[in-house]
BABADO-757106 format. One line per 4 residues: number of its first residue (from 0); their letters; for each residue x, y, z of C-alpha. Coordinates in steps of 0.5 Angstrom, whole numbers. Example, Ala and Ser with C-alpha at 12.3 -4.5 7.8 and 13.67 -1.06 7.14 Angstrom:
0	as	25:-9:16 | 27:-2:14 .
//
This chain:
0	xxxx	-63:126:26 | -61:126:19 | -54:124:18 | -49:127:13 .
4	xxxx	-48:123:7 | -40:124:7 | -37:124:14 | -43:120:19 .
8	xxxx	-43:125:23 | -51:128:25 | -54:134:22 | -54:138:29 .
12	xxxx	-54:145:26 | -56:145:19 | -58:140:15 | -57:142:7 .
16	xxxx	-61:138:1 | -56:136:-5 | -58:130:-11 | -62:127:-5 .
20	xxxx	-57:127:-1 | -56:130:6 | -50:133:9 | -49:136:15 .
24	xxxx	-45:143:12 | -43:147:6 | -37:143:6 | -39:137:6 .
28	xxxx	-44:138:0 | -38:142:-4 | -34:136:-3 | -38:130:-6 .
32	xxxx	-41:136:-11 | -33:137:-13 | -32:129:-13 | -39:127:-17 .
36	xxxx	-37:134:-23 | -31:130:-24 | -33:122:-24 | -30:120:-17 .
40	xxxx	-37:118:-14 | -34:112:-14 | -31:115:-7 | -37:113:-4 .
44	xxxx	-37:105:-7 | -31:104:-3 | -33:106:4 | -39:109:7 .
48	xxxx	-39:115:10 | -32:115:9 | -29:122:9 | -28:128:13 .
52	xxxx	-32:134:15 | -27:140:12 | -27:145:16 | -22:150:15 .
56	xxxx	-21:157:19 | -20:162:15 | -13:164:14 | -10:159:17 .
60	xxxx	-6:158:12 | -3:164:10 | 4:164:12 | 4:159:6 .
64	xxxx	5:166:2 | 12:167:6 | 18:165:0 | 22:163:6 .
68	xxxx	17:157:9 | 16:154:2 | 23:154:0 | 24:150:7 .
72	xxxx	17:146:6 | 19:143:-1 | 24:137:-2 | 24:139:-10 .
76	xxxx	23:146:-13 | 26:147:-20 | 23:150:-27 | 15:148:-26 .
80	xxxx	17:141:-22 | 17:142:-13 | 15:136:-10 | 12:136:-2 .
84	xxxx	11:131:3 | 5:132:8 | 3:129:14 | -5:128:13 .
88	xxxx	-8:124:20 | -15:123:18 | -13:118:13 | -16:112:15 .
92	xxxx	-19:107:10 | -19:105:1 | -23:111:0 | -18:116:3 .
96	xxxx	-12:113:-2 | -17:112:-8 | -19:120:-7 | -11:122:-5 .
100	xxxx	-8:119:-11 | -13:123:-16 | -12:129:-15 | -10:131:-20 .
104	xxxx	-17:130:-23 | -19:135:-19 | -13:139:-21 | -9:138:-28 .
108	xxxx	-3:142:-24 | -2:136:-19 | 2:131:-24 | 3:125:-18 .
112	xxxx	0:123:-11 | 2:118:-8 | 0:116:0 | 4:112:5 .
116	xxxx	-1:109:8 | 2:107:15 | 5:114:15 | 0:117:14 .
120	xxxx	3:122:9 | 3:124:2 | 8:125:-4 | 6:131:-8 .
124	xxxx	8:134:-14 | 5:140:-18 | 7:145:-22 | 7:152:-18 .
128	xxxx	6:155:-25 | 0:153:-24 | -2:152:-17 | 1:155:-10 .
132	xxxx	3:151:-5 | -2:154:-1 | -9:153:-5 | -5:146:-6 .
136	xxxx	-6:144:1 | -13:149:1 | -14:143:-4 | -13:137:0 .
140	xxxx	-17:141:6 | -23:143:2 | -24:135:0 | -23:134:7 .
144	xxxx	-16:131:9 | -13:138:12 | -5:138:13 | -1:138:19 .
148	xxxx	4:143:18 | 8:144:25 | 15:147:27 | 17:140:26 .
152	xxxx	16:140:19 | 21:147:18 | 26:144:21 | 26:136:19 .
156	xxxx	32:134:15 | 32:129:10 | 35:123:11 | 37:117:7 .
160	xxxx	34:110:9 | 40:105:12 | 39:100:7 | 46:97:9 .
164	xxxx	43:91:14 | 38:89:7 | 44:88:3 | 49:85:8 .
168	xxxx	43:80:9 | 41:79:1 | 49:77:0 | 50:72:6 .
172	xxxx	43:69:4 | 45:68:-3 | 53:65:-1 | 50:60:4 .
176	xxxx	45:57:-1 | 50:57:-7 | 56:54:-2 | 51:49:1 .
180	xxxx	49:48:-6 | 56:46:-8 | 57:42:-1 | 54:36:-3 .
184	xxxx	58:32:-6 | 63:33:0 | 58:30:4 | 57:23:-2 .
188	xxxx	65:24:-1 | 63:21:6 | 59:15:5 | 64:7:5 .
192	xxxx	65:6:-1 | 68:10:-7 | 62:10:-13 | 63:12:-20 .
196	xxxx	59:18:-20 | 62:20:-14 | 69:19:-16 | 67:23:-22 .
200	xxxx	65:29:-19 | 70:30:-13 | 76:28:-18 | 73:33:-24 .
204	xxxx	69:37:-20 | 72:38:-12 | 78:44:-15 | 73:48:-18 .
208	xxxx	67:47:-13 | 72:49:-8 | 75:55:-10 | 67:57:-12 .
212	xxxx	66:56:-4 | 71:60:-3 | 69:66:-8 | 63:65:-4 .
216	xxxx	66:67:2 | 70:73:1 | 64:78:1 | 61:74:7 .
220	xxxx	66:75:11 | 69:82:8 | 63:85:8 | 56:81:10 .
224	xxxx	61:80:17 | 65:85:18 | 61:88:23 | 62:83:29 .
228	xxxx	70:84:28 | 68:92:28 | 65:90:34 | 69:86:37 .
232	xxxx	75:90:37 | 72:96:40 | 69:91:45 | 76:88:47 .
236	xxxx	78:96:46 | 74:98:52 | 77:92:56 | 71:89:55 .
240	xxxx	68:81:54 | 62:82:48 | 59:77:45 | 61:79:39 .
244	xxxx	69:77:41 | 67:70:41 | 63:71:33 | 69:75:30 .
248	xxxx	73:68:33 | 70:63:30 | 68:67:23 | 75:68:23 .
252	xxxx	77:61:25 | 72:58:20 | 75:62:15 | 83:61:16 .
256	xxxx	83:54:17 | 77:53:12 | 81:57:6 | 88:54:8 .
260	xxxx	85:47:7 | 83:49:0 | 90:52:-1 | 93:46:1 .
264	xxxx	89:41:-2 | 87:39:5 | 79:38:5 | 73:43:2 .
268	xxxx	73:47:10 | 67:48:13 | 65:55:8 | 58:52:9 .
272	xxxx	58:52:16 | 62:60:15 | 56:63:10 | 49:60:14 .
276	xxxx	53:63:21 | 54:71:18 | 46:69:15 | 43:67:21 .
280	xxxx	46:72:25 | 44:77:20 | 37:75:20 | 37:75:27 .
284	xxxx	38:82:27 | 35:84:22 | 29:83:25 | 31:85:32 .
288	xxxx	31:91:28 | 25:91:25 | 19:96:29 | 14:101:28 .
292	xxxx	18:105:25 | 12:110:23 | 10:112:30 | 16:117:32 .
296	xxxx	17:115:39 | 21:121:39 | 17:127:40 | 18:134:42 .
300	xxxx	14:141:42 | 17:142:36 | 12:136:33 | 5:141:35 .
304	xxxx	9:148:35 | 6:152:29 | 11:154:23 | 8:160:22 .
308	xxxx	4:166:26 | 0:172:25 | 5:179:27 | 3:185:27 .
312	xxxx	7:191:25 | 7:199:24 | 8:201:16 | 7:209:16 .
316	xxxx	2:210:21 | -2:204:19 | -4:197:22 | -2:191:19 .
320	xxxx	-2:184:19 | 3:179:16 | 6:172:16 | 13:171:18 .
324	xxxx	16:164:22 | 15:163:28 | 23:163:30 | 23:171:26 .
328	xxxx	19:173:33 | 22:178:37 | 22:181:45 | 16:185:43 .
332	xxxx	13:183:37 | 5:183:38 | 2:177:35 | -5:175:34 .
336	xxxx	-8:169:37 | -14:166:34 | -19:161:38 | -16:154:38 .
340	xxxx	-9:156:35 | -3:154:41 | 1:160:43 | 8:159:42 .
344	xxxx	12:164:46 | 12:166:53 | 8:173:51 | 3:178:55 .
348	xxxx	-4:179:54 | -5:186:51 | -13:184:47 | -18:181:48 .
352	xxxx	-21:175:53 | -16:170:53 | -19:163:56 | -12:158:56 .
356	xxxx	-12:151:56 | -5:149:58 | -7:141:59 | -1:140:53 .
360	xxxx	4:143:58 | 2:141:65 | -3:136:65 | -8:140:68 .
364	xxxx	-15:140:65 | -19:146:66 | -18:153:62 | -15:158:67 .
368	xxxx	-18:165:64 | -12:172:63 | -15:179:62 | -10:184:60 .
372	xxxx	-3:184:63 | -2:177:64 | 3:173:63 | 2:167:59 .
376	xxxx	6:161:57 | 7:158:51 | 5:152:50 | -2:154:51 .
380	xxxx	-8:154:47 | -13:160:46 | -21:157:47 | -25:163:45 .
384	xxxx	-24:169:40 | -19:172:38 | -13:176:42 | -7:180:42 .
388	xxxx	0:179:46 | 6:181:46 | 13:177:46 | 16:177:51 .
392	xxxx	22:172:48 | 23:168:43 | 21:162:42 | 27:158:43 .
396	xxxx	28:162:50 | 21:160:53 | 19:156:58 | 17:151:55 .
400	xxxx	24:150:51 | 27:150:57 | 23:145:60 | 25:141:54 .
404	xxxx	32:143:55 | 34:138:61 | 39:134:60 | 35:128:62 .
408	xxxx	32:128:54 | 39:128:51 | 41:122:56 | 42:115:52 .
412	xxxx	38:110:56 | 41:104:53 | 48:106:55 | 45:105:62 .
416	xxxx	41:98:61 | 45:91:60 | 42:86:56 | 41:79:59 .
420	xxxx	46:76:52 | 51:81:55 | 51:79:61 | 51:72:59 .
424	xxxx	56:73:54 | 61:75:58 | 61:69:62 | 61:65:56 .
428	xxxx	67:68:52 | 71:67:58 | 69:59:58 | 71:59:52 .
432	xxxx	77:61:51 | 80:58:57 | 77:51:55 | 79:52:47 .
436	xxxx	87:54:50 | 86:49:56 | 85:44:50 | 91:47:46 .
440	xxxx	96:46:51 | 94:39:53 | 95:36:46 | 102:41:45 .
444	xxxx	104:36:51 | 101:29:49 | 100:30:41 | 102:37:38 .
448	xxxx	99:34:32 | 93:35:34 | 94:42:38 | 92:46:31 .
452	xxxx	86:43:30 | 82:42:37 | 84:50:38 | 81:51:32 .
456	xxxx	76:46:32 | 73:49:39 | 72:56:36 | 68:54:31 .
460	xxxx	63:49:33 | 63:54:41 | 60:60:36 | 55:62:40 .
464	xxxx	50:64:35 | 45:60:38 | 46:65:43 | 47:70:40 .
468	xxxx	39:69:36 | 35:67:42 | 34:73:44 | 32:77:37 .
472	xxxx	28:72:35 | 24:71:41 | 23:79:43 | 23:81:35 .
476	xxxx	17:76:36 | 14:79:41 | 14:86:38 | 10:83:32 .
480	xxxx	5:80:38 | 5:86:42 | 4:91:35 | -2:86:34 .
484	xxxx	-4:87:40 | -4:96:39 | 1:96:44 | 8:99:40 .
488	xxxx	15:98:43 | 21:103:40 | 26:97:40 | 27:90:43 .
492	xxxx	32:91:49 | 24:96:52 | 21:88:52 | 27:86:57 .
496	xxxx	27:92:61 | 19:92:62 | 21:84:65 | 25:88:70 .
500	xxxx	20:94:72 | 18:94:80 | 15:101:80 | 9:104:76 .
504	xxxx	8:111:76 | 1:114:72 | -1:120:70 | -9:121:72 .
508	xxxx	-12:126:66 | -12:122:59 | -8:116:62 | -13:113:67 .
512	xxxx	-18:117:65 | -22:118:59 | -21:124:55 | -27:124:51 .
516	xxxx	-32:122:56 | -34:126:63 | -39:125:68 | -44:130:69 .
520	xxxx	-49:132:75 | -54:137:76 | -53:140:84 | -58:145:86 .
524	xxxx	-66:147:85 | -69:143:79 | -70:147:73 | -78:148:70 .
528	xxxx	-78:146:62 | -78:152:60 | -71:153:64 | -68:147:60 .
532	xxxx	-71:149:53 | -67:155:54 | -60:152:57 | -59:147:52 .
536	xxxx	-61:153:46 | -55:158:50 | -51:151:50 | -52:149:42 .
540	xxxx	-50:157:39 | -43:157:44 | -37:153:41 | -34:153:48 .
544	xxxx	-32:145:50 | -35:145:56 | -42:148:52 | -42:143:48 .
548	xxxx	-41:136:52 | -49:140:56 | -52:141:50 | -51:133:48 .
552	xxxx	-54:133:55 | -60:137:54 | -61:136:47 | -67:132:48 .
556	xxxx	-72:138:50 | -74:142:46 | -69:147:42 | -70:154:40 .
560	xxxx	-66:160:38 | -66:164:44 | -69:172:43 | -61:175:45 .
564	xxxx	-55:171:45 | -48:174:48 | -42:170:50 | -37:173:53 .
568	xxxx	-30:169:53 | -27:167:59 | -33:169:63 | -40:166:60 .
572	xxxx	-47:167:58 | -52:172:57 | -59:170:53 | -66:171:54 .
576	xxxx	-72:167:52 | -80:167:52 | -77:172:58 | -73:168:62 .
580	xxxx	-66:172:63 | -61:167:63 | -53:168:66 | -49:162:65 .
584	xxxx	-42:160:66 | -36:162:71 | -39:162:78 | -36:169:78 .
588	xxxx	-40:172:73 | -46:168:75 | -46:170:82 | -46:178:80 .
592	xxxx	-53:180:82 | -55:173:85 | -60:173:90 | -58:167:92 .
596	xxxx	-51:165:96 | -48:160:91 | -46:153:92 | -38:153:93 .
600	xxxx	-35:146:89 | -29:147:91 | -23:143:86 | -29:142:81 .
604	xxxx	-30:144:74 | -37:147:75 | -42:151:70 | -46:156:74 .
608	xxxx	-54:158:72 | -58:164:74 | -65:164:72 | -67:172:73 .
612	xxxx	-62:174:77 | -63:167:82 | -58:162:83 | -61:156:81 .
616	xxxx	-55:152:82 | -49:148:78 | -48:142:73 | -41:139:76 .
620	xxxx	-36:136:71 | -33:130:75 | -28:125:70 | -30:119:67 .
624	xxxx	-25:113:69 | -23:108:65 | -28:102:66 | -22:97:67 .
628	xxxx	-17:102:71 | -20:98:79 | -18:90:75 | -12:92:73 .
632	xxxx	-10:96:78 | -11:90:83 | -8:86:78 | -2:90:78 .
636	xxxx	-2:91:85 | 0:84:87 | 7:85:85 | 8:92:83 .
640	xxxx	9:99:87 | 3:103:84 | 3:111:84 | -2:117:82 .
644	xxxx	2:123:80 | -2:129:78 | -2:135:75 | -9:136:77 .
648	xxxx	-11:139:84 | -13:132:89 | -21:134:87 | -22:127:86 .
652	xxxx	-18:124:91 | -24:121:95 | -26:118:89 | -19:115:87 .
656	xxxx	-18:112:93 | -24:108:93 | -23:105:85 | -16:104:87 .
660	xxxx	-12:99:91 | -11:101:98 | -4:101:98 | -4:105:91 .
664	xxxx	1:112:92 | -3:118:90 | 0:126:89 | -3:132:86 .
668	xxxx	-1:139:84 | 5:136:80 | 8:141:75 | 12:137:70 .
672	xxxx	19:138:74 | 16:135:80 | 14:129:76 | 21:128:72 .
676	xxxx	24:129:80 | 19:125:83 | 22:118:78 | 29:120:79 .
680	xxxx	29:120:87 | 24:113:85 | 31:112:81 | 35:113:86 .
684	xxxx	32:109:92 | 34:103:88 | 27:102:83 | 26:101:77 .
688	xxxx	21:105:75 | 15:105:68 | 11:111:68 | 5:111:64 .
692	xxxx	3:119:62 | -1:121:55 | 1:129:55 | 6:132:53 .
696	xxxx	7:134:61 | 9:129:62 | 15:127:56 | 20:129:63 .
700	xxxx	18:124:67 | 18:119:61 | 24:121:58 | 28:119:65 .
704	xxxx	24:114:67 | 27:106:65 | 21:105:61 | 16:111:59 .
708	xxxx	9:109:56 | 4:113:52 | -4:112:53 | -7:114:46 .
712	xxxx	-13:115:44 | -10:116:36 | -4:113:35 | -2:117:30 .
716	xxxx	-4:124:32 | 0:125:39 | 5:122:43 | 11:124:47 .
720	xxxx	18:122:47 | 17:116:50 | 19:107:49 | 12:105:47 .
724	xxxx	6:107:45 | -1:103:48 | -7:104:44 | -13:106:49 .
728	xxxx	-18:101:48 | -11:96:50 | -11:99:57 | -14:94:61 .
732	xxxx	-9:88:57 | -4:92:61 | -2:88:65 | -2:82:61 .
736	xxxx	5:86:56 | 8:86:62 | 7:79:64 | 8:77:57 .
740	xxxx	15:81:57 | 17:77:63 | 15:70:59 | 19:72:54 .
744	xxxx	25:73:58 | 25:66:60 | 24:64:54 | 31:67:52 .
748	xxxx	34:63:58 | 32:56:55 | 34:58:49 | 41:59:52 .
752	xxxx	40:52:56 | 38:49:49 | 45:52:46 | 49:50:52 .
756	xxxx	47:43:51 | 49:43:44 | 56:46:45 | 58:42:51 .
760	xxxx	57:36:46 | 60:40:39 | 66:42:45 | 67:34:47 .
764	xxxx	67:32:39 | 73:38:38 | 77:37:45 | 77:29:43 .
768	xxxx	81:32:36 | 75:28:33 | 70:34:29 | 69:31:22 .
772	xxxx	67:36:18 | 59:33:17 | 59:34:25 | 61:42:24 .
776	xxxx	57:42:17 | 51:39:21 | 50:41:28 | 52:49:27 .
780	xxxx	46:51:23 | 42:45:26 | 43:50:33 | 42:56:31 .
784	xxxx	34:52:27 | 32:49:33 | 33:56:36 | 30:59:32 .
788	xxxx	24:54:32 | 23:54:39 | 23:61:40 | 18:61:35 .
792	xxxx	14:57:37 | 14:59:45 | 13:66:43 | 7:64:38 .
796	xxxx	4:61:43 | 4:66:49 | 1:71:44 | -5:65:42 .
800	xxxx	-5:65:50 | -6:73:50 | -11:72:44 | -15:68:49 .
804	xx	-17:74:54 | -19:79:49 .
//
């Protein structure tokens, strides 16, 4: 089997010859035709087999002729400059950039491309004078890297990248290296003995330098800082202890007192202690905040809705077909569906055969056959030729849109979880206050002098920064270990919420199943050769899915093309060869003239045969599990509920309960309401409850759930609503995140414990009325370094612990 010199693929229905080359199809040879004519053979020196097989259907792209979708499409359009983004998922490697950002030699009107590669998007800017953006995109399809325009696209708005955290962080990290700079000579100051030198610098010097921290501090505090105050104040505002009241206090102390002593030439104040406090803590959110922002973890039918669709209308007495956007449609529009194209409004079936898969809506994996008059459901995917329906309403009133239209999906999650700072945090404000007025009111009594300083002096070294960083660093560091490990999370707090998780709900098709693979068996009377010759030849001239995964099963015997050939969607096969008449298909179709009682399968997906009008039996399609599901399962098991909620009917039941544990839970016929209900009663019985789902079926359950995870075999092509995406090769390290995630927490514990030793110490120097400037210089950045050190260190090397079972 020869394999095509472009993409990799084999050479299954014809093989064409080209520069001594061969491709697998005329795509692919115009393809490196187009590279080669125009010097970018290199292309292929960058990658083997590196491109895709362009295979576009004709008139996909038409609805790019509508003013009104290009006019939305376009970020720029002015004068022979527009400008365009698109989603390419088939980007994968050096060469896709290298041929991507030349575009413009293979058309003079592409001015620049550039490639987000992590995104997998293009920027695009081209002259429409010269090229429409509909032979644009052709153009990239042509070459193999076809767009995903979706309804999301029509209705994504540009918005600006927050850049403000970047700048803040930039202007305390340059303060606190300029004020420590600057700090030095105060700490010579300290040493016995006064030195000439030293006594030249702080007697020519010390005013100037001063006054410079002070200038230094001013957009730390004003600028850098001013979110905790912000913060602060709502927090005290809804009566409520946040860890920022504490921070907001000791910047503000840190920087009263630190400005009066300079004015009142009382010392340099402890402005170096101010600047490395806001930068720390900047950092620590800084990277909190960074993640996997080219994943959207925020998903909706809107992401794989069409943009456009074909309708059919009346125009004196005469039929034609346009391209209007998909929210034009009305009650009643007749629109045309064409094989593999997703149905975007509840219709009725008025033409043709349809064959519907409805696996993106409700998870279940067989395509149910509609003939004229039934009702259809957006959401579903037309497997064979072309039909017709008609609307029966809008888009945004379909069942789908209404489906998406529970509130859980507009529900905060975040609003409803407390951090592990939080709670900490309002302990320790309450401490600290009470100790730092307590302290206060002891020296009004023994020595008022004193009273204003240790007041102070306990609200500075007791900043819980330490605190406050603990928990950044260490679940920013998981973050990192996790997307190493292609296992993505939204955002930090999901970490700390997984620790909490005691119930586990999966879906069963495409999450602990294997979507690309299936287990096929033969059940009936064995065939004779020639009976296989003519099968695996039906199964190789028919695109249905079910034909193809056969033919890959028969193509070792000999293949021919058969003398007749006739397949009727949603039915089956009809061929003849070498005088076999051969019915393939549906057990309906198949048993019309039998003259054999057929096997009943029950809850299987079966493909019939009848050879001469004799039933010869059946090949039954069974799923293929993920070889790690029964380890993981018992590993889960030990200390975690386990539950199966499917969308499928219970045909593999008996098989789940032998590959699962026991005491695994195991329901079917669950429609995507039924899962979102099924968690909510989980929710109400006290549990904190993960689902784990792949569909879109399943973005109810994942959106109410406290932690919802998706199983992608592509990251990058689907996913639900959701707070993490798992790589599907990660699937048996499953266990592994969550026992990570709970680690993680501990590490946050003894980093609070480590803090708290270093402010009982601190608190004891304030509270004596004894806390030199050195010790503030010194002990507030070297307790927020240790923990950041530590967390580093202990989140490092629970990831090399990860690593060791790979």
């Amino acid at each position: 089997m020869e394999n095509c010199f472009h993409c990799g693929e084999e050479c299954l229905d014809e093989t064409v010859f080209y520069y001594d080359k061969t491709f697998c199809c005329s795509g692919c040879k115009t393809v490196f035709e187009i590279l080669n004519s125009n010097n970018l053979s290199y292309y292929y020196d960058l990658e083997r087999n590196p491109g895709i097989s362009p295979r576009i259907r004709e008139g996909k792209f038409d609805y790019l002729e509508n003013a009104e979708i290009i006019d939305r499409l376009l970020e720029f359009d002015h004068g022979s400059t527009q400008i365009v983004s698109f989603d390419i998922p088939s980007i994968h490697c050096s060469s896709c950039i290298w041929v991507l950002e030349n575009l413009n030699k293979l058309n003079k009107a592409v001015k620049s491309s550039q490639v987000d590669f992590p995104k997998k998007k293009i920027r695009l800017s081209f002259s429409s004078e010269e090229i429409s953006l509909k032979d644009l995109v052709l153009l990239l399809g042509g070459i193999g890297y076809e767009p995903n325009i979706s309804l999301d696209n029509f209705e994504e708005k540009q918005t600006g990248l927050d850049r403000s955290l970047i700048y803040k962080l930039g202007v305390a990290g340059f303060a606190f290296g300029n004020v420590m700079f600057l700090s030095f000579p105060e700490y010579f100051n300290l040493s016995a003995g006064q030195a000439e030198v030293q006594e030249f610098w702080l007697d020519q010097f010390k005013f100037l330098f001063r006054w410079l921290m002070f200038g230094f501090s001013l957009p730390v505090v004003f600028y850098s800082g001013w979110d905790y105050f912000v913060s602060a104040y709502k927090g005290l505002r809804a009566k409520m202890l946040n860890i920022d009241v504490p921070i907001a206090l000791g910047i503000a102390v840190l920087f009263i007192r630190s400005s009066a002593e300079i004015i009142l030439n009382l010392g340099a104040g402890f402005f170096d202690s101010l600047t490395g406090l806001v930068f720390f803590l900047l950092l620590g959110r800084f990277f909190q905040q960074k993640t996997y922002a080219y994943l959207s973890f925020e998903r909706d039918y809107k992401s794989y809705f069409p943009i456009a669709v074909t309708r059919i209308s009346s125009e004196e007495n005469k039929l034609k077909e346009e391209q209007v956007q998909v929210y034009d449609i009305k009650k009643g529009d007749r629109i045309v569906i064409r094989n593999e194209e997703l149905i975007p409004m509840d219709a009725i079936l008025i033409k043709g055969n349809a064959l519907i898969d409805y696996s993106f809506v409700t998870g279940e994996a067989d395509p149910v056959a509609k003939a004229g008059g039934d009702k259809i459901y957006a959401g579903g995917r037309q497997q064979g030729g072309i039909i017709e329906i008609e609307a029966l309403k809008p888009v945004k009133q379909s069942y789908l849109t209404q489906l998406w239209s529970d509130e859980v999906f507009s529900k905060d999650k975040r609003s409803a979880f407390q951090s592990l700072t939080n709670r900490i945090s309002k302990k320790f404000t309450t401490a600290v206050l009470a100790i730092a007025f307590l302290s206060a009111l002891f020296w009004l009594i023994y020595d008022p002098s004193k009273a204003l300083n240790v007041f102070t002096a306990v609200l500075i070294i007791a900043c819980p920064c330490a605190i406050a960083l603990a928990a950044p660093f260490t679940l920013g560091n998981l973050l990192r270990i996790f997307g190493k490990n292609k296992f993505y999370i939204k955002e930090a707090a999901v970490i700390e919420q997984m620790a909490q998780i005691d119930t586990i709900v999966f879906d069963k098709t495409g999450t602990i199943t294997c979507n690309s693979k299936n287990t096929i068996s033969y059940e009936g009377v064995e065939l004779s050769p020639a009976e296989e010759e003519i099968l695996g030849s039906s199964f190789r001239a028919s695109g249905h899915p079910l034909s193809r995964a056969l033919y890959e099963l028969l193509k070792k015997h000999n293949i021919s093309t058969p003398d007749e050939f006739k397949e009727i969607t949603g039915k089956g096969i009809e061929s003849r060869y070498k005088g076999i008449q051969m019915k393939i298909g549906s057990e309906a179709f198949v048993k019309e003239k039998s003259t054999v009682s057929t096997l009943e399968k029950p809850n299987k997906t079966a493909v019939h045969i009848c050879s001469n009008n004799s039933y010869k039996g059946c090949y039954v399609f069974q799923n293929t599990y993920r070889k790690e599901v029964s380890a993981l399962f018992e590993d889960l098991g030990k200390n975690k509920n386990l539950v199966i909620l499917s969308g499928d009917n219970d045909g593999e039941k008996e098989n789940l309960q032998k590959l699962l544990p026991h005491n695994t839970q195991l329901f079917f016929n669950q429609k995507p309401k039924d899962k979102l209900t099924f968690i909510k009663n989980l929710q109400q019985q006290g549990k904190k409850v993960m689902m784990v789902g792949d569909g879109l079926n399943d973005a109810g359950a994942l959106a109410q759930s406290h932690v919802g995870i998706v199983i992608s075999e592509n990251i990058n092509v689907f996913s639900p609503a959701c707070d993490g995406i798992l790589d599907a090769s990660e699937f048996g390290n499953f266990s592994r995140f969550l026992q990570l995630s709970a680690k993680g927490i501990k590490v946050i514990k003894w980093s609070f414990l480590l803090s708290l030793c270093y402010n009982i110490i601190g608190i004891s120097f304030a509270i004596s009325g004894h806390l030199a400037p050195v010790v503030a210089a010194i002990l507030m950045p070297l307790s927020s370094i240790s923990i950041v050190l530590f967390t580093s260190f202990m989140t490092y090397l629970l990831g090399k612990k990860l690593n060791r079972f790979k």
